[in-house]
Structures are given as structure tokens and as C-alpha cells.
N, C-alpha and C positions, 0 to 999 in steps of 0.2 A: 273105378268105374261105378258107378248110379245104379243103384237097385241090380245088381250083375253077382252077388257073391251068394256060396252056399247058407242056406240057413240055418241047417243043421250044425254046420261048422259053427256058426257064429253064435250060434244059442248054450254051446259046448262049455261046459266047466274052464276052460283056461280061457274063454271070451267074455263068457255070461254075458253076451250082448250088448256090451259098451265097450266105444272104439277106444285108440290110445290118447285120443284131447277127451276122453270122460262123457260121451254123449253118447245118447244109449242108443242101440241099434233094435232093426230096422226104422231110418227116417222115413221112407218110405215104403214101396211093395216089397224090398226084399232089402236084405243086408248088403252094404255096397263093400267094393271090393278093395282095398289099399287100408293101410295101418292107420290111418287118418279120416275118423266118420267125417260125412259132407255134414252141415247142419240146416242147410237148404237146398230143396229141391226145384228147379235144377239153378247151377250157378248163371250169371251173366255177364259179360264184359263188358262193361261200361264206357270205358276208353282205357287206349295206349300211348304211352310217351315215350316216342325211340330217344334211346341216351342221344346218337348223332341221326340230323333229318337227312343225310350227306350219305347213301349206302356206298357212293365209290370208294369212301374212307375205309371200310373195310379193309382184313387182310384179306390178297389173294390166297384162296385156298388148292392147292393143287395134289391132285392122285394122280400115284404111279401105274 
């Protein structure tokens, strides 16, 4: 999560505020949360390409 993580934690001797891809933290207001720093603020999806255009092809999923 974006700007959501402790900072104190993140500033911490075992973080020293760079995340695990090398980018130093906080990108923005605050240290964000997951092992993986964002390196832009905020992401956007651009477009999606479903593997099949076809969702009947799915399996049925069914719970007991």
C-alpha cells in the first residue's frame, strides 16, 4: 500500500530506508507498505489484455 507503512520501522537499521528493488524510501509522504518500494506515485493502468475475450471458457468454479 502507497504512503501506508510505519516510518519509524522503515528508517530502522535492518531497512535503512531502501526497499528490497534498491529504491530508497519514502517515495512519497510516508514509507509504503510491501517488500517491493512503488517508484511512482500513484501507479496507472493503462490497458488490459484478457488471455481469452470468451469468459464462458472458463472453469466452473463450484463451493461446497
Amino acid at each position: 500500500m502507497i504512503n501506508a507503512g510505519n516510518d519509524g520501522k522503515c528508517a530502522a537499521a535492518s531497512v535503512n530506508n531502501v526497499s528490497q528493488n534498491g529504491l530508497n524510501q519514502p517515495q512519497g509522504a510516508h514509507c509504503d507498505i510491501g517488500s517491493y518500494g512503488n517508484g511512482s506515485d500513484p501507479v496507472t493502468v493503462v490497458s488490459i489484455v484478457r488471455a481469452d475475450p470468451n469468459p464462458t471458457n472458463a472453469a466452473e468454479c463450484i463451493s461446497a
